[in-house]
Backbone as JSON Lines, residues from 0, in Angstrom:
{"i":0,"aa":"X","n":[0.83,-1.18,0.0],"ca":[0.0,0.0,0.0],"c":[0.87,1.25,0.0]}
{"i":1,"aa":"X","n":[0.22,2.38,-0.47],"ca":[0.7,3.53,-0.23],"c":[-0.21,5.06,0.42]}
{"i":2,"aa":"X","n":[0.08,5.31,0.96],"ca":[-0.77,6.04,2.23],"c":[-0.68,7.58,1.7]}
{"i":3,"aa":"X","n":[-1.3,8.33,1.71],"ca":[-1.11,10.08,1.19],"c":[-2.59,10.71,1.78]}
{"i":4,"aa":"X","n":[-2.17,12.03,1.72],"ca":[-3.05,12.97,2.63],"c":[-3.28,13.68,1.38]}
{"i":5,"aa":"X","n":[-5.04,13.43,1.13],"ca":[-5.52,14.13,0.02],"c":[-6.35,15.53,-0.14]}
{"i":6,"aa":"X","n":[-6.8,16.26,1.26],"ca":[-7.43,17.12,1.39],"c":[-6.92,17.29,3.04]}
{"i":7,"aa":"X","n":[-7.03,18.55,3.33],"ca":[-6.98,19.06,4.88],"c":[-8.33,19.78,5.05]}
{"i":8,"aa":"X","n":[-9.45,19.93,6.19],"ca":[-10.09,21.15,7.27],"c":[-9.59,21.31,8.1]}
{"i":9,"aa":"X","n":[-8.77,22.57,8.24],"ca":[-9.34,23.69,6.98],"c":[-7.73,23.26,6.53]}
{"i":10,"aa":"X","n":[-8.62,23.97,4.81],"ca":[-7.59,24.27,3.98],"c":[-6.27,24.14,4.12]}
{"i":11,"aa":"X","n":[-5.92,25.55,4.12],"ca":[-4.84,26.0,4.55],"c":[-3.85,25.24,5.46]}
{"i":12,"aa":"X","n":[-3.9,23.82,6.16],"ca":[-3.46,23.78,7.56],"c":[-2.79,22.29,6.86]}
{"i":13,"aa":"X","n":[-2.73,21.89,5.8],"ca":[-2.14,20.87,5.31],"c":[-0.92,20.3,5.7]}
{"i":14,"aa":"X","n":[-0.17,21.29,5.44],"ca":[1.55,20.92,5.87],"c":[1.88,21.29,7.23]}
{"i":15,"aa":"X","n":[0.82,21.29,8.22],"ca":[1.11,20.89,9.44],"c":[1.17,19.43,9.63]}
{"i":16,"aa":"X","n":[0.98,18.77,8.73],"ca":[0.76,17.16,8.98],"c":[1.48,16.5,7.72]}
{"i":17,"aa":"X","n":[2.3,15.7,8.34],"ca":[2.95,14.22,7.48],"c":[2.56,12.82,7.06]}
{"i":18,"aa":"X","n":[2.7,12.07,6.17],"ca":[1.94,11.01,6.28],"c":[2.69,10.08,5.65]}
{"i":19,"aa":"X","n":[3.77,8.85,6.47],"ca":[5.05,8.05,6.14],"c":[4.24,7.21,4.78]}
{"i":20,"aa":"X","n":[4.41,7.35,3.63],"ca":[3.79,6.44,2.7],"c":[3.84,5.31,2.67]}
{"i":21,"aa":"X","n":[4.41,4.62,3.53],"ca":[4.18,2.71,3.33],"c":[3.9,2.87,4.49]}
{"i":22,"aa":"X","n":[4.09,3.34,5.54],"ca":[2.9,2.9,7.22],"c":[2.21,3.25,7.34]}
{"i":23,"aa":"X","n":[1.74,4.43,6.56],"ca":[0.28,5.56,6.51],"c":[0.65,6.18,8.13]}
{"i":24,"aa":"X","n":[1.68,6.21,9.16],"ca":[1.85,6.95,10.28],"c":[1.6,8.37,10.3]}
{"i":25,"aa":"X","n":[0.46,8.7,10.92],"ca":[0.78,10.41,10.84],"c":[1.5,11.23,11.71]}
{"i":26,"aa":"X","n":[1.71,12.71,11.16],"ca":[2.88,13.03,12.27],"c":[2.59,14.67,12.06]}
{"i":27,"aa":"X","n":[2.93,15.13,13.23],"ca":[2.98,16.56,13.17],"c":[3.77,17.33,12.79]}
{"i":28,"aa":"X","n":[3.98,18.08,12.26],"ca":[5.18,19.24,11.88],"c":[5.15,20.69,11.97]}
{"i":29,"aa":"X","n":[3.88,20.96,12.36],"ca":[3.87,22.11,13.12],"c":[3.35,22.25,14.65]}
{"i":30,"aa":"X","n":[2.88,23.54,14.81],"ca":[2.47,23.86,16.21],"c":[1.11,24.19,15.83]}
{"i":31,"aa":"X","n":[-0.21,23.44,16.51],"ca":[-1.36,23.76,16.94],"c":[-1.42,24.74,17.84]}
{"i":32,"aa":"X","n":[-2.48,25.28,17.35],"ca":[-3.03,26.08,18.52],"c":[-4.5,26.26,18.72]}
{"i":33,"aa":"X","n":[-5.0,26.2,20.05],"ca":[-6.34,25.87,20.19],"c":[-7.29,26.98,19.95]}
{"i":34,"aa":"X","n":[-7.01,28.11,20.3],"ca":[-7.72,29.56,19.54],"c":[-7.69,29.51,18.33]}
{"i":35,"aa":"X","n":[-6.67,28.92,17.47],"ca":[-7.14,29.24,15.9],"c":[-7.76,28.32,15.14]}
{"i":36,"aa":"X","n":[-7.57,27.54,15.37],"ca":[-8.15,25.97,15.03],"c":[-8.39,24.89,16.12]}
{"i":37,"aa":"X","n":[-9.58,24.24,16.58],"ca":[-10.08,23.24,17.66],"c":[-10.11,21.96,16.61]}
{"i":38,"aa":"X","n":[-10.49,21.44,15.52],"ca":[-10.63,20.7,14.86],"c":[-10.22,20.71,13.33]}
{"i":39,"aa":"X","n":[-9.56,19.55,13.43],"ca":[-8.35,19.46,11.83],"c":[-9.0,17.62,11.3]}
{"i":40,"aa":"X","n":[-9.16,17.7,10.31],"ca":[-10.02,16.84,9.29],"c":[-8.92,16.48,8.25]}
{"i":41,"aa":"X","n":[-8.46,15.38,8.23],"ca":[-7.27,15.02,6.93],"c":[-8.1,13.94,6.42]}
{"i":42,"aa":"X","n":[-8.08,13.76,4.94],"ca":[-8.87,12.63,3.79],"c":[-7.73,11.98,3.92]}
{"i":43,"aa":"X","n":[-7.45,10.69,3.88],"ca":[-6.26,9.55,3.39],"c":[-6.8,8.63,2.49]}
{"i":44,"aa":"X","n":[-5.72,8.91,1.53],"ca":[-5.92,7.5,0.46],"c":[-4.92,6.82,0.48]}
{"i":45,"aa":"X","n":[-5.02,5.49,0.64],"ca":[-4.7,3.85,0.41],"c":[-4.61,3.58,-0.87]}
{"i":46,"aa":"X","n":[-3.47,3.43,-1.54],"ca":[-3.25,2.92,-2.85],"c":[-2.48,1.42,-2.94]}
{"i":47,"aa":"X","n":[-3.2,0.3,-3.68],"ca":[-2.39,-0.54,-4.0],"c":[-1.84,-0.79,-4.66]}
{"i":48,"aa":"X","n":[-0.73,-1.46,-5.47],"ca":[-0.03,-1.6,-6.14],"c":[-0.2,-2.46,-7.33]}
{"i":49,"aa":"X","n":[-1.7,-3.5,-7.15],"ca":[-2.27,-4.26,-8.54],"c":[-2.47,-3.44,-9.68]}
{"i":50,"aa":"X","n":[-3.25,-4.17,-10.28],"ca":[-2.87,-3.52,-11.57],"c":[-4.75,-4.1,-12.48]}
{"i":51,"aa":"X","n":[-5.59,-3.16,-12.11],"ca":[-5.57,-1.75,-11.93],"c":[-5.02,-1.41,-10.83]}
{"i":52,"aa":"X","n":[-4.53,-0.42,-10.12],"ca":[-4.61,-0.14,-8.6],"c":[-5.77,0.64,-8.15]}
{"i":53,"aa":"X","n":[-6.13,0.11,-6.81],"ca":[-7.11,0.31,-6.28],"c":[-7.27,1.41,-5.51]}
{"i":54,"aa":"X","n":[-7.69,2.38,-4.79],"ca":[-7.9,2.64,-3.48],"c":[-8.71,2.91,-2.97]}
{"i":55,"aa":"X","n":[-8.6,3.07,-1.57],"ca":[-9.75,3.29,-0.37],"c":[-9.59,4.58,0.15]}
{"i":56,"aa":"X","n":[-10.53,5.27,1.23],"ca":[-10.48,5.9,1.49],"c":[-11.14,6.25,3.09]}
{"i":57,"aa":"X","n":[-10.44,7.33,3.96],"ca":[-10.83,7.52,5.25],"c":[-10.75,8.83,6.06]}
{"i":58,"aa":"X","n":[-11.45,9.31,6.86],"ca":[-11.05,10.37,7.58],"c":[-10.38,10.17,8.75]}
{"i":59,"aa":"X","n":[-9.87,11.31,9.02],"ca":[-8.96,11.23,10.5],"c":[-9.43,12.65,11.4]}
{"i":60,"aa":"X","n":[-10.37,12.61,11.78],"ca":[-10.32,13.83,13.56],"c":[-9.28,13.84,14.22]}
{"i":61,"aa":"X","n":[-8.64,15.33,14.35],"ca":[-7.78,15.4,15.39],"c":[-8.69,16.78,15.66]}
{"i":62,"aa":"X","n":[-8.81,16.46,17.74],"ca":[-9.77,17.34,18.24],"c":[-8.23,18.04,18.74]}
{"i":63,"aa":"X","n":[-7.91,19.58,18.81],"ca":[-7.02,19.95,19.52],"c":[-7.72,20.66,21.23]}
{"i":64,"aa":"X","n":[-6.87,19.85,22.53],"ca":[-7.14,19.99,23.37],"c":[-6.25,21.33,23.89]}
{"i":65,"aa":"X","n":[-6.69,22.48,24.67],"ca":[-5.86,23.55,25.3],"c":[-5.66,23.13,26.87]}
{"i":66,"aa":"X","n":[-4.52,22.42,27.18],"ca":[-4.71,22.18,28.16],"c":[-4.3,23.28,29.26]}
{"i":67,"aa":"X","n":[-4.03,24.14,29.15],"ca":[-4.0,25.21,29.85],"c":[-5.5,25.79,30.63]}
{"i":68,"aa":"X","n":[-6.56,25.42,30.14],"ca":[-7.46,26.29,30.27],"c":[-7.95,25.1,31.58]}
């Protein structure tokens, strides 16, 4: 399989997030913050390698918590 991040909510906030293409692992690369964004929405597609190749598809919620408050 091969794992990729096909859409971000919101927009803009894409390349705060990584996605290792053969483990589909996600990973952060920036800094959240809970005043500007509470909830981040990434699409992932699953690609296989047959022939046609196939894929699937899924969402991922990340709720951001402020733990300060």
């Amino acid at each position: 399989f091969s794992y990729s991040i096909v859409s971000s909510v919101p927009v803009g906030n894409r390349d705060l997030f990584t996605i290792d293409p053969k483990s589909g692992e996600i990973r952060l690369t920036g800094v959240l913050d809970f005043e500007d964004v509470r909830l981040h929405e990434l699409q992932i597609e699953a690609r296989d390698k047959g022939t046609p190749p196939l894929s699937g598809h899924c969402s991922v919620e990340l709720e951001v918590v402020d733990v300060n408050d």
